[in-house]
N, C-alpha and C positions, 0 to 999 in steps of 0.2 A: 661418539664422544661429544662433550657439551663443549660448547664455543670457549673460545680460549685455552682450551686444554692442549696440550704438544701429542704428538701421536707417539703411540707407546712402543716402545723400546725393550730389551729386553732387562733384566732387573740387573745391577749392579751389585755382587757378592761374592766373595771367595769363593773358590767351590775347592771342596775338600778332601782330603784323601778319603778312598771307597774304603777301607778298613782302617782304624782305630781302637787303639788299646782302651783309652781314656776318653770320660767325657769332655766334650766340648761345648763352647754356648753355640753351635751347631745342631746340635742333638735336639734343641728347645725350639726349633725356629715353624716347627708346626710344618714343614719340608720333608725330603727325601730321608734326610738323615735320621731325621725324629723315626719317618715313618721305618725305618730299616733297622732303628735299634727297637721298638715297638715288637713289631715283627721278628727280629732274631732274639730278644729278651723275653718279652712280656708275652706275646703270643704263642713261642712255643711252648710255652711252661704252665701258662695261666690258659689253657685252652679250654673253652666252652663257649655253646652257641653264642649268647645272648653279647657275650664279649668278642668275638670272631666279627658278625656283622657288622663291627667297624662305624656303628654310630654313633652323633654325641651323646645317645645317652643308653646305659642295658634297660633291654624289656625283658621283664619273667611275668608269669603266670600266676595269679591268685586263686583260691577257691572258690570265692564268691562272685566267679563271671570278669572280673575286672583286673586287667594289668598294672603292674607296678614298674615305673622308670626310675632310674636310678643312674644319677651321675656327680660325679664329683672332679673338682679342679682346685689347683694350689695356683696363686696369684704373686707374685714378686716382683711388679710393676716399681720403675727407680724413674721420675720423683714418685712421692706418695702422694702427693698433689699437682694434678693438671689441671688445665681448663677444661672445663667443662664435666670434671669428674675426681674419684681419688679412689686408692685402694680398696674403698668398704666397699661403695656402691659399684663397683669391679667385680667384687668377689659375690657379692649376690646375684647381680644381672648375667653375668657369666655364667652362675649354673644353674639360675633359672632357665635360662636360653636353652642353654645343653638339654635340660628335664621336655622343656615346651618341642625342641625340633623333634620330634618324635611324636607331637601332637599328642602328648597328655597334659594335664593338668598340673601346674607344682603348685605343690602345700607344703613341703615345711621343708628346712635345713636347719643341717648342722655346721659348726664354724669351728675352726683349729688358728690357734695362735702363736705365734713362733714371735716372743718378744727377745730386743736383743738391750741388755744390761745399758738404762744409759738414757730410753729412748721416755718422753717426756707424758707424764702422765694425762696430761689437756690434749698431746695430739691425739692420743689414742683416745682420747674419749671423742674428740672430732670423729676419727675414722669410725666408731661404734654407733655416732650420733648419725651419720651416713647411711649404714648400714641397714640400721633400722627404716631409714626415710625411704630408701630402694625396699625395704621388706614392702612397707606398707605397700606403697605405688604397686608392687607386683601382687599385694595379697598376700602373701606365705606370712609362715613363722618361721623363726631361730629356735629351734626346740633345744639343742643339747650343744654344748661345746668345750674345749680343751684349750688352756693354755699351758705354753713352757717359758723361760726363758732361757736366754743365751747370752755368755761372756760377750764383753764388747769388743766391735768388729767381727761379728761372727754370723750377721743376721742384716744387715741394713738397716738397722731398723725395724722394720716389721713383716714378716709373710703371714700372709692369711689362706688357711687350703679350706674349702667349703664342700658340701655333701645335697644333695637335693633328690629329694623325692614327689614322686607325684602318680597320678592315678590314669590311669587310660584304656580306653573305650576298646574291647578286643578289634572289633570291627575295623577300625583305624589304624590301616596296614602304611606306614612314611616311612621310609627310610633311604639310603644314597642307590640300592641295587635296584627301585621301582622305578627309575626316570622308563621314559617309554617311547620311541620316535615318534615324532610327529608333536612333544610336548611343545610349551614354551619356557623359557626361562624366565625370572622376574628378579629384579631387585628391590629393596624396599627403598633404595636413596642412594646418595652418595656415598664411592669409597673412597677409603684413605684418612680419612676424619680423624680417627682414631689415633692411628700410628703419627700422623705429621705433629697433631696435639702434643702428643708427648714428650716427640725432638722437639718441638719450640723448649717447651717446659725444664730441658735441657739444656738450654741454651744452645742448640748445636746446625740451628738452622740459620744465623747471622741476619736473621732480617724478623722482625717480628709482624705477629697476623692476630687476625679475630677470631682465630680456627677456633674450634671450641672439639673435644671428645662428643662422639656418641653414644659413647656409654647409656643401656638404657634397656629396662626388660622387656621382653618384646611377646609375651603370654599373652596379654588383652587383644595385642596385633593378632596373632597367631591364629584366637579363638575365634576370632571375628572371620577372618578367612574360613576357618574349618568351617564355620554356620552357614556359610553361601556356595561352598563347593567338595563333594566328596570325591573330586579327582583332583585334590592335592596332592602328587606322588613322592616327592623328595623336599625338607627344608630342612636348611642347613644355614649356620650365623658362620662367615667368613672372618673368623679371629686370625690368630697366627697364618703366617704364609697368604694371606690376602684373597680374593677370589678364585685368581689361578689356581692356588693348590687345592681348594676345597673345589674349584669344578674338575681337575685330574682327581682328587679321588671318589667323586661321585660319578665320572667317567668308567675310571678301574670298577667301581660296586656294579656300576647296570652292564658295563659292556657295551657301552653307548658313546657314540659321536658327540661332544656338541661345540654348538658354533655360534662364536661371539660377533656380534656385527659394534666395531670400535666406535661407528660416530652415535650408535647407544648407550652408550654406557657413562654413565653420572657421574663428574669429577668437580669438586670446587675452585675456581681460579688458585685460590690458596695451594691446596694441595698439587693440583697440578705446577701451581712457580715452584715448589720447595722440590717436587719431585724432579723436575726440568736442570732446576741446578745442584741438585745430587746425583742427577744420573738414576734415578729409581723409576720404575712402575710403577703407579696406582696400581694395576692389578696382583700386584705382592702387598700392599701396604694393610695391615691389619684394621681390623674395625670391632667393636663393639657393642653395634647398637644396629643394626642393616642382617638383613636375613635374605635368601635364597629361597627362592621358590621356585619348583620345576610342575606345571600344572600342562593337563589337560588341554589342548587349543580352544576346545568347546566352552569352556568354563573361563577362560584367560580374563576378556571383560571385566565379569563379574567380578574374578579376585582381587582385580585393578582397581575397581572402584571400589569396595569396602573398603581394602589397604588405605589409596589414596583420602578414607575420611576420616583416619585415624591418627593420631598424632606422631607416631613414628612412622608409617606408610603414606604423608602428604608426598613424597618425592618417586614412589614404583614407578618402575618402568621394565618394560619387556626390554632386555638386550640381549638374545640369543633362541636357541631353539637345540630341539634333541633329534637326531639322527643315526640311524643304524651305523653308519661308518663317516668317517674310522673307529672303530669298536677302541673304545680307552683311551681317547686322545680330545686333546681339547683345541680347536683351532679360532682362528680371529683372520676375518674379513675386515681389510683395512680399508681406509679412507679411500685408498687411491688405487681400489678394486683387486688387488691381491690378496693371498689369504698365506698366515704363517703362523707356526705351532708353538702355542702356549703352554709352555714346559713347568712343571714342579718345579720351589724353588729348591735350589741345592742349597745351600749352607745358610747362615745367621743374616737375616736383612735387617733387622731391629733389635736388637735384644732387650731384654729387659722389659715388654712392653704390657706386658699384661700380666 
């Protein structure tokens, strides 16, 4: 952990009843719940490879030698302006990200709009004007898109669900089940960024900061890595449910141990004061713009310094490592040399955040 940060705690959340009739903003929180309606809805019904593996994005097979990724997400982020970001450039970085962790290329999306009667036609052209400006930065297009609208009160304003495609190398085997003992862990920066941004934005933090979102596509990062090392084995962007739950379920995919060493891991004084007096962990706090990397020890270096010359990789740092056991558990060696287990989160920590 970076100086001034408080030592982490376990995350402050309801935890909810195991069975439910009805949804809850539980279900959403990218946690156990999510992952359990997933799993008892979507999985046993919708079952097929490329959807089972449980990565942000499906790979199927082309004829011409080369794979196609394919990922889509709906965005319902409440305000629709934060610092340091807003819903358009949300809704594109988000599933370019998805398209990129799987180490393809994204070239284009599609956009769906969900307007709600009422909602002012300058904003919405802000948020398109956004949109576009994350297009460019990432490279892709907006090929095709859909809108509806919605009586008021019925919508907040606006949801935007996006579709991303992209192209990938057969060869180029990434996903949560390759992690491999002996790897290392990487982060591309600080967590928390994201999620605290948008409780300011809220007003619901009582003390204001300079926080700014990281929202941000992280494709160029990405490629830059692939070009210096082919033992990248897992990356994954820690959105919902924050670190923790994206490293339990990249634990659950490989069957692998890993292990957090706390006084590495990058926290902003910011986010670590807002966390200290909510009662939260950064390591549940969502991010948007910081990626996971599980690489190779041989190679570690190497990834470290490309990343760190890149504009969203100036802050990587190694905070962990992969080990045979505990098979599916994620643990943290704390400051003050004990070691205790970083759990999934159970119910809703933020809602609305993305």
């Amino acid at each position: 952990m970076t100086e001034n940060t408080p030592s982490m705690q376990g995350a402050v959340c309801p935890v909810p009843k195991k069975h439910s009739n009805t949804i809850v903003l539980g279900h959403g929180s990218g946690g156990r719940m999510m992952a359990d309606l997933i799993k008892e809805v979507f999985y046993s019904q919708l079952k097929n490879d490329p959807l089972l593996a449980g990565n942000d994005a499906g790979v199927v097979e082309l004829t011409d030698g080369l794979n196609l990724a394919i990922s889509t997400d709906a965005h319902v982020v409440s305000p629709l302006f934060f610092p340091g970001g807003d819903i358009g450039r949300l809704a594109v970085c988000g599933t370019v990200n998805d398209v990129a962790m799987v180490g393809a290329v994204p070239l284009y999306l599609s956009a769906s709009f969900i307007l709600e009667e009422g909602l002012e036609i300058s904003l919405l052209d802000r948020v398109v004007e956004s949109m576009q400006a994350a297009a460019e930065e990432a490279g892709v297009l907006v090929i095709s898109g859909d809108t509806k609208v919605v009586a008021h009160g019925e919508a907040d304003g606006l949801y935007i669900s996006t579709t991303g495609v992209g192209l990938l190398d057969p060869v180029v085997n990434i996903g949560g089940s390759q992690a491999q003992a002996g790897d290392n862990l990487i982060i591309s920066g600080t967590m928390g960024d994201h999620g605290i941004a948008v409780l300011e934005a809220r007003g619901e933090l009582g003390f204001s900061t300079n926080l700014e979102s990281d929202v941000a596509p992280l494709n160029h990062l990405i490629e830059a890595m692939l070009a210096v090392s082919k033992n990248i084995h897992v990356l994954r962007d820690p959105t919902r449910g924050g670190v923790a739950t994206t490293l339990n379920e990249i634990a659950r995919q490989s069957h692998k141990g890993i292990i957090l060493d706390e006084q590495s891991l990058p926290v902003k004084p910011e986010v670590a004061a807002a966390c200290e007096m909510l009662g939260f962990d950064p390591l549940y706090i969502a991010n948007e713009g910081k990626l996971l990397a599980i690489v190779s020890a041989e190679d570690t270096e190497k990834v470290l310094e490309v990343m760190r010359q890149t504009r969203y990789g100036e802050g990587a740092a190694v905070i962990g490592r992969v080990e045979e056991e505990p098979a599916g558990r994620v643990l943290l060696e704390t400051a003050l040399g004990s070691t205790r287990i970083v759990d999934v989160l159970a119910g809703e920590l933020l809602p609305r955040i993305c």
